[in-house]
VOGU-3710 file (C-alpha; in Angstrom, 3 decimals, decimal comma):
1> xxxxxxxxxx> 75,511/-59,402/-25,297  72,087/-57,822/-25,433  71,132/-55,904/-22,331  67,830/-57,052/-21,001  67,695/-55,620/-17,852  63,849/-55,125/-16,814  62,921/-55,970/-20,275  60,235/-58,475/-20,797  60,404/-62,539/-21,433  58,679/-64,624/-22,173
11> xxxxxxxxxx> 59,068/-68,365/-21,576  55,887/-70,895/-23,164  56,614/-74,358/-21,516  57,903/-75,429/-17,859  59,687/-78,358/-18,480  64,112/-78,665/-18,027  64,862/-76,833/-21,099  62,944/-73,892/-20,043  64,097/-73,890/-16,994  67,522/-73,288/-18,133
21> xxxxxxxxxx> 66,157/-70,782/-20,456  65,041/-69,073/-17,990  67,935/-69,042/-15,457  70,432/-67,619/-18,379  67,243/-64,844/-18,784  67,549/-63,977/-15,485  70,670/-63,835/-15,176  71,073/-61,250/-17,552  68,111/-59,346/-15,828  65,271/-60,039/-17,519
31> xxxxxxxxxx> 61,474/-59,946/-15,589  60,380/-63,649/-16,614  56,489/-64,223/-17,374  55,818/-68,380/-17,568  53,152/-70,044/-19,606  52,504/-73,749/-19,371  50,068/-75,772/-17,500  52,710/-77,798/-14,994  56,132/-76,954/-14,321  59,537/-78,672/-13,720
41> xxxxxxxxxx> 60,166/-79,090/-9,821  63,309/-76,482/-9,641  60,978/-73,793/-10,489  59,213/-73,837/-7,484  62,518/-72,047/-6,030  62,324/-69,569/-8,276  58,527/-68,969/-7,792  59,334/-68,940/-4,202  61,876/-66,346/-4,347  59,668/-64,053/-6,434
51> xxxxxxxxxx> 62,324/-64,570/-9,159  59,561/-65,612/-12,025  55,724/-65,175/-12,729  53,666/-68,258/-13,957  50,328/-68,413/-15,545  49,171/-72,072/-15,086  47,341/-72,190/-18,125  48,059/-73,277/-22,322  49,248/-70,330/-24,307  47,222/-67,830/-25,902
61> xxxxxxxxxx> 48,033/-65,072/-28,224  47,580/-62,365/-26,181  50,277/-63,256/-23,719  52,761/-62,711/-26,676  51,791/-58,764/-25,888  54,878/-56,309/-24,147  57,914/-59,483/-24,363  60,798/-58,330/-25,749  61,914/-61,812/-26,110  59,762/-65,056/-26,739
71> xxxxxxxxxx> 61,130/-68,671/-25,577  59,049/-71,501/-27,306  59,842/-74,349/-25,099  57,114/-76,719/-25,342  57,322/-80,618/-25,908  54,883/-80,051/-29,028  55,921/-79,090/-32,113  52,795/-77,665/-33,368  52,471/-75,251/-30,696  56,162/-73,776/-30,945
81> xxxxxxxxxx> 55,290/-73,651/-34,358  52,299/-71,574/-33,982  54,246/-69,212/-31,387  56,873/-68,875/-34,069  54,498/-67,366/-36,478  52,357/-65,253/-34,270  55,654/-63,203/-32,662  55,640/-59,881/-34,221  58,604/-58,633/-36,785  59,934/-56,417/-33,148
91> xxxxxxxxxx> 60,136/-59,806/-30,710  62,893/-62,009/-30,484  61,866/-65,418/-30,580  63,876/-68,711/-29,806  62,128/-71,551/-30,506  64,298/-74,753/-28,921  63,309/-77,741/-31,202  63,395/-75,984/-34,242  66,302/-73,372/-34,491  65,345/-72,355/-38,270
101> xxxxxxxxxx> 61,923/-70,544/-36,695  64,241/-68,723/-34,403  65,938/-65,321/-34,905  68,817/-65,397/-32,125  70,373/-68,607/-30,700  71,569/-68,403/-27,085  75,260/-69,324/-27,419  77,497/-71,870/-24,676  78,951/-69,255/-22,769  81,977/-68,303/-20,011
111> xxxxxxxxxx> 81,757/-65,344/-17,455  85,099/-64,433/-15,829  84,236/-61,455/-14,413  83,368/-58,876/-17,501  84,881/-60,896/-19,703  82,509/-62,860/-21,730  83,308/-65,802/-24,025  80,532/-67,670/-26,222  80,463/-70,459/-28,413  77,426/-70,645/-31,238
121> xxxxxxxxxx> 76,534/-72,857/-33,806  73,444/-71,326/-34,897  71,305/-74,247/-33,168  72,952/-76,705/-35,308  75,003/-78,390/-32,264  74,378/-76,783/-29,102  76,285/-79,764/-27,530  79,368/-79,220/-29,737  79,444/-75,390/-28,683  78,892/-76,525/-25,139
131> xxxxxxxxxx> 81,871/-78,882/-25,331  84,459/-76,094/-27,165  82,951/-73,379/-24,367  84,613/-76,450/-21,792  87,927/-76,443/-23,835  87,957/-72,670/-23,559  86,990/-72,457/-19,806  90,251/-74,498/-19,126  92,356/-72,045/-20,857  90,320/-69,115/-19,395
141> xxxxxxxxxx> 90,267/-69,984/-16,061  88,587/-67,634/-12,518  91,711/-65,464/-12,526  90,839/-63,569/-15,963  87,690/-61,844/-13,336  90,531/-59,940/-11,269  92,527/-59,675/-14,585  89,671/-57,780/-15,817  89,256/-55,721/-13,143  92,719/-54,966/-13,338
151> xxxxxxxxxx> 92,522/-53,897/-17,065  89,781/-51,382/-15,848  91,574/-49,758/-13,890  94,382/-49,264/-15,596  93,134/-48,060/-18,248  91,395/-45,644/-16,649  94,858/-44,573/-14,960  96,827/-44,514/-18,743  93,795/-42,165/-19,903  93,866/-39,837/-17,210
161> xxxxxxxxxx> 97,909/-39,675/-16,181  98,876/-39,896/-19,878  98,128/-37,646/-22,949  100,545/-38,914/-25,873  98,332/-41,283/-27,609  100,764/-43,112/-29,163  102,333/-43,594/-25,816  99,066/-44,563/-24,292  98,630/-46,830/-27,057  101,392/-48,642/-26,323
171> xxxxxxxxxx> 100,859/-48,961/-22,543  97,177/-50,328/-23,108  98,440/-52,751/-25,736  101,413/-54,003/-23,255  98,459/-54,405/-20,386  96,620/-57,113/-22,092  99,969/-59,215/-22,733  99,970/-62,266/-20,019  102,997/-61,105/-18,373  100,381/-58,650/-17,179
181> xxxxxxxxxx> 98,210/-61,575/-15,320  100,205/-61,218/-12,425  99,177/-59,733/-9,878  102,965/-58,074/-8,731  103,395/-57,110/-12,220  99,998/-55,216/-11,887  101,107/-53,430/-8,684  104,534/-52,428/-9,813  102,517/-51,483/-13,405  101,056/-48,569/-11,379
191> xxxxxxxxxx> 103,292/-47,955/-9,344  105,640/-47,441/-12,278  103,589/-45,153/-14,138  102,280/-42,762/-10,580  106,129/-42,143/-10,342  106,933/-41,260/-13,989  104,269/-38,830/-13,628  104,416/-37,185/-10,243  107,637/-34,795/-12,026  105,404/-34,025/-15,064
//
């Protein structure tokens, strides 16, 4: 839920892990600096598309300097270690092989749309919050994007056609019941309340 649009990351290692570090990182906006000496094949799209910037070199302290956020994704322990203790008290570091060095975990997450649904375990199981963020997706399927959207709307409808909060209150509350999921019930929601308005 943190908003790291144009804010700095940094990822220290190129292998599979940090690739999918880095894809969640950009997905949420992030301008992605890489540190590590080779890199895992699938990068080379992202280097090719400008996505991602990599230094082919081992790390150094200085290239902790501007990152907002600090991946330490190497296959040696020693060196996550020593990235783990040089971060300053403003960085957020995650350091994969050792979650008790980090201070965030990156939870198993959904997208539907604006809704958002994640699944941590602190770095104690990432594969058991992957597996309950599967059970969820099943219950949670594509339709809750337009559902969302839907909501929006709506809600900025109730807040502009209707001033009794209580009232409003009620409407809002009604919205998010599942009878609501469908899409006629939707149309014939606004219709409903444009009509009971146009006399006020």
């Amino acid at each position: 839920m943190l908003n790291l649009h144009e804010k700095k990351a940094l990822i220290v290692g190129g292998g599979k892990i940090a690739y999918r570090k880095a894809i969640g990182l950009l997905k949420a906006g992030a301008e992605i600096t890489m540190i590590s000496p080779d890199i895992y094949s699938k990068f080379n799209i992202l280097l090719e598309k400008g996505q991602i910037s990599w230094e082919q070199k081992e790390f150094e302290e200085s290239d902790l300097r501007d990152a907002l956020i600090v991946i330490a994704a190497t296959n040696r322990k020693s060196i996550n270690r020593e990235i783990a203790q040089l971060v300053s008290d403003h960085q957020l570091i995650n350091v994969v092989d050792e979650s008790r060095l980090s201070n965030f975990h990156v939870p198993a997450k959904i997208t539907r749309g604006k809704l958002t649904i994640a699944v941590g375990t602190k770095g104690a199981s990432p594969i058991l919050a992957k597996n309950i963020r599967d059970e969820i997706a099943d219950v949670y399927g594509e339709s809750y994007g337009d559902y969302l959207h839907f909501l929006e709307k709506a809600r900025k409808l109730v807040y502009s056609k209707e001033k009794n909060t209580v009232l409003r209150k009620e409407l809002l509350t009604g919205l998010a019941e599942k009878d609501y999921q469908n899409a006629r019930n939707q149309r014939s929601f606004f219709e409903r309340l444009m009509s009971n308005n146009e006399g006020k």
